[in-house]
N, C-alpha and C positions, 0 to 999 in steps of 0.2 A: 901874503895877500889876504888870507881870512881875517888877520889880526888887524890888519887894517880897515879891514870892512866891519870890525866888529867897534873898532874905536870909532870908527864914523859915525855907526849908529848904537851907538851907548845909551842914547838918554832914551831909546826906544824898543829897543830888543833885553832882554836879561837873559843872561848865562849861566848855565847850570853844569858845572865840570862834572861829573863823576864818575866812580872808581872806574879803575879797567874791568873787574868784575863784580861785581853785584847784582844777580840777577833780579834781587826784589824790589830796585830801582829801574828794572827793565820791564816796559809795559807787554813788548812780545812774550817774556815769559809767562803772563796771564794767561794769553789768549791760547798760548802750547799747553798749558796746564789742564787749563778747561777742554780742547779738542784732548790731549791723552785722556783726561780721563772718561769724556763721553765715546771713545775707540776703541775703550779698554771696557766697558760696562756691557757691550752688548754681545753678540755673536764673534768670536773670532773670525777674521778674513783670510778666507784657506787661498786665496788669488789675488795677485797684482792689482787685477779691477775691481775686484771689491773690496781693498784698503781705499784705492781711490775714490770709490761711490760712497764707501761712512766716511770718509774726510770731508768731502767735498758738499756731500748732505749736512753735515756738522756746521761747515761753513754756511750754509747759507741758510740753516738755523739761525746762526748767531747774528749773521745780517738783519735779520726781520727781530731780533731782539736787541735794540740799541742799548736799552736801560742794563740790560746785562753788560753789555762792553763799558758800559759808563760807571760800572761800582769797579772796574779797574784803576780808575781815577779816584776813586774813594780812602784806599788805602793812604794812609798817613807817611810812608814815603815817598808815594807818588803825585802828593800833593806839587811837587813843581812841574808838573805835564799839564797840572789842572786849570 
């Protein structure tokens, strides 16, 4: 079924196979990178709810900072997401 919907629309979509594992073709592994290491830089979280409140505060850091999320796309292997 996919392979058909992807031959239908060939001359419009382009496909980008890759490997089963490569993380540095995986734009998720940026963004985990970034949260460890701003999780790991500050206070240890002696409790459940405050691993969740530096996560969650990280995130919505990085929300209000686009141009940050956007040099994920900069990287020269993930020039095919860009």
């Amino acid at each position: 079924m996919v392979r058909g919907w992807l031959t239908t629309h060939a001359e419009t979509i382009a496909v980008f196979r890759l490997p089963s594992y490569a993380p540095e073709l995986n734009l998720d592994e940026y963004l985990n990178g970034d949260l460890k290491t701003d999780v790991h830089s500050g206070i240890p979280a002696r409790a459940p709810i405050a691993l969740v409140q530096t996560v969650l505060g990280n995130m919505r850091m990085l929300q209000s900072l686009p141009k940050r999320i956007r040099k994920y796309f900069d990287h020269p292997c993930n020039q095919y997401a860009a």
